[in-house]
N, C-alpha and C positions, 0 to 999 in steps of 0.2 A: 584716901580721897575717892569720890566716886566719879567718872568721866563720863560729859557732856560731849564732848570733840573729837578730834580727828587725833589720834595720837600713830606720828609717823616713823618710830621705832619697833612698833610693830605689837605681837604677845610676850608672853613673857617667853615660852620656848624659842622665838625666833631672836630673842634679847639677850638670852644667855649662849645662845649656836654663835649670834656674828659679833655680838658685843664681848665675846669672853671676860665676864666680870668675876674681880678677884673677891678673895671671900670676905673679908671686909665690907667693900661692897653690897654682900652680899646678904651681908645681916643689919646695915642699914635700909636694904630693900625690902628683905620680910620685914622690918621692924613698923615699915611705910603702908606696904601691903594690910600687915597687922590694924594698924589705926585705921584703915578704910571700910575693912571689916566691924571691927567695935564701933565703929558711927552706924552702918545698920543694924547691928543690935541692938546699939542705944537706943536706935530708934524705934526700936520694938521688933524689928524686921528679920527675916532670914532671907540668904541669896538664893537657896533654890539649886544653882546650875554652877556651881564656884571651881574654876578648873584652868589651867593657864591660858586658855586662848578669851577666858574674859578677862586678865589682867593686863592691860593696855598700859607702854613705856611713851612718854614724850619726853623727850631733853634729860634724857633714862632717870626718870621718875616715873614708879608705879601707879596708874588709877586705877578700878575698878569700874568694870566695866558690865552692861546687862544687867545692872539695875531694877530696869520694866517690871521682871519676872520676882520680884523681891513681894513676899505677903507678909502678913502681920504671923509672928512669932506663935499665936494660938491659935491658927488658922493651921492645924498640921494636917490635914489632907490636902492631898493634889487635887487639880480640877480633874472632876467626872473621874479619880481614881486613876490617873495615869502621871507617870512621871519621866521627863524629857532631862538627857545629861547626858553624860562621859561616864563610860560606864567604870574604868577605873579610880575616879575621884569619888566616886557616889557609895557614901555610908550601908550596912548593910540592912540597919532597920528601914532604909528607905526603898532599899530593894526588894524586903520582903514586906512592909507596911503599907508602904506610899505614905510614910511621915516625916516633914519636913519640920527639921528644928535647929537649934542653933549651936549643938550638939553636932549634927549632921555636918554643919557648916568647917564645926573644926577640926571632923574627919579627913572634909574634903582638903582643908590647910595643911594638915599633916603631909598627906600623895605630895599636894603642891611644894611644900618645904624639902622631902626629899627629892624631887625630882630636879627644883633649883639648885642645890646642894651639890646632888650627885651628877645631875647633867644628865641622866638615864631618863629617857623615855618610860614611862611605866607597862608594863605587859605590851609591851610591843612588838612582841615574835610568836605570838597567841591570837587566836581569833576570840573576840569579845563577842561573850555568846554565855549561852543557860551555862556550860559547865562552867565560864567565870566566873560569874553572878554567884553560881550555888559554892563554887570553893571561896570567893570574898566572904560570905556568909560564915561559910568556916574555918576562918581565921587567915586565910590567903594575902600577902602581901608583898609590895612591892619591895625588890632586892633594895637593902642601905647597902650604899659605896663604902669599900673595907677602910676607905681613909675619912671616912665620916666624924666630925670630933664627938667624943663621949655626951659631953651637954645635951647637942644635936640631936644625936642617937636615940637618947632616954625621952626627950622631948616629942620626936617625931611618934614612938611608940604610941606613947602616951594619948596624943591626937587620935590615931587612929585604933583606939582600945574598941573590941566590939561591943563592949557596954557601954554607951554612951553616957552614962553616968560618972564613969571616971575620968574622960575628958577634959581637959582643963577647959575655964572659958575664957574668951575671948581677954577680957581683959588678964587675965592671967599670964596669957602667951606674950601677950603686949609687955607686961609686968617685967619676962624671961627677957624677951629680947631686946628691950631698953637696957637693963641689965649688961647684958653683952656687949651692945651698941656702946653704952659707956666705958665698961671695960677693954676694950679691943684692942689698947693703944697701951695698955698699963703692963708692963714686962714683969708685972708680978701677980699678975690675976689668970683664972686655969683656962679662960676662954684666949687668952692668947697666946696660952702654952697649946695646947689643942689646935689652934688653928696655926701656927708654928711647923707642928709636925706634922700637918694637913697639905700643906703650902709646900714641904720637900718632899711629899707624897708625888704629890702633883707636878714637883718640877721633874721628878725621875722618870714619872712618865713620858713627861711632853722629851727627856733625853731619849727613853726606851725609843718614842715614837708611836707608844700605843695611844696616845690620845688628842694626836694631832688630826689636823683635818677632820672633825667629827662630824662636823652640818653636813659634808663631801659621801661621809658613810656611812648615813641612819639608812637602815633596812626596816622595815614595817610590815608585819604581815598582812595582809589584801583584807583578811576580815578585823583586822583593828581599827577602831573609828575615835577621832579624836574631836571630833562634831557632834553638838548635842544630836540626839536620835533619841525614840520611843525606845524608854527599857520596861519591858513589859515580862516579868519570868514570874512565875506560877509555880507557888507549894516548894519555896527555897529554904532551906534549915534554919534554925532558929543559932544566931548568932554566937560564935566559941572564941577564944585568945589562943588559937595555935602559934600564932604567929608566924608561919611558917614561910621567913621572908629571906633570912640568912643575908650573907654577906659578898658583894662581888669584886 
């Protein structure tokens, strides 16, 4: 859905810090998220700026939000050649091109999916600057959580492949996680075995203690900006699949 109003749950990173939503949850929310998405493509349109502080919770349902800035899908330059975003969700051809496309958009869904998922911040203890920009470019990505289930995993990759061509689109991801969404509940289908063992991942922690109080303990480094801002880098590599994102 796209949002008009005031939604007073907040972004999506401040939805998953106080709401801690279980995974389940949590794939009926991308699944929501997903269709908000596929209605501006349908519409011919790309978002542009797509990154959790435009996905706005009310009555914890997702809208989408920042709209305004959405152009027509064949319009792939920016105005006057500049491009405004978060530098961690923003595709690499767009960092080196200034080309927005709907490709670009599922880059940015990828960041977004693992950062729901895993509850990590993306490059967060880095200053967002030329040398991110130019390692995104070459294959740099953000850490998957070691209890991430396999579907997830192979999925998130996939979003953010530096060829935009092998991206799934939009309806596709839609395709995946209705999929899931359906199965979730079924004790013999793999997305519930997956998120099974996701789930006593997760409870060993919050025993350990290592994953309590988190909203209490995000540290950010002074040059990370999670505010769109002018990302303006100059003669950045031509895009690779290092992947070199590993596991935390």
């Amino acid at each position: 859905m796209v949002v008009l109003e005031y939604c007073m749950d907040g972004n999506l990173r401040h939805y998953y810090l106080n709401q801690q939503p279980e995974y389940n949850s949590k794939i009926y929310d991308l699944l929501a998220i997903a269709k908000g998405l596929m209605n501006i493509h349908d519409a011919g349109k790309v978002h542009k700026n797509f990154h959790p502080g435009n996905i706005l919770f009310k009555n914890y349902y997702p809208y989408i939000s920042d709209v305004g800035i959405c152009q027509p899908a064949n319009k792939e330059k920016s105005f006057k050649g500049r491009i405004y975003g978060v530098l961690p969700y923003t595709a690499p051809e767009v960092l080196r091109n200034h080309q927005y496309t709907k490709e670009s958009d599922i880059f940015s869904f990828g960041v977004i999916m693992n950062e729901f998922i895993s509850e990590e911040i993306p490059f967060s203890d880095i200053p967002h600057d030329y040398i991110l920009a130019e390692n995104i470019c070459k294959g740099l990505r953000p850490k998957i959580y070691k209890g991430t289930p396999k579907l997830f995993e192979d999925l998130i990759v996939k979003c953010w492949d530096s060829k935009a061509e092998n991206r799934p689109t939009i309806k596709e991801l839609y395709r995946m996680l209705k999929e899931w969404d359906d199965e979730k509940l079924n004790n013999d289908s793999e997305i519930f075995s997956q998120v099974k063992e996701w789930k006593q991942i997760r409870e060993n922690e919050y025993k350990s203690g290592s994953n309590k109080n988190k909203s209490k303990n995000i540290s950010i480094h002074s040059q990370a900006f999670y505010i769109s801002k002018l990302l303006d880098f100059q003669n950045l590599s031509e895009s690779i699949n290092t992947l070199d994102s590993g596991n935390v």
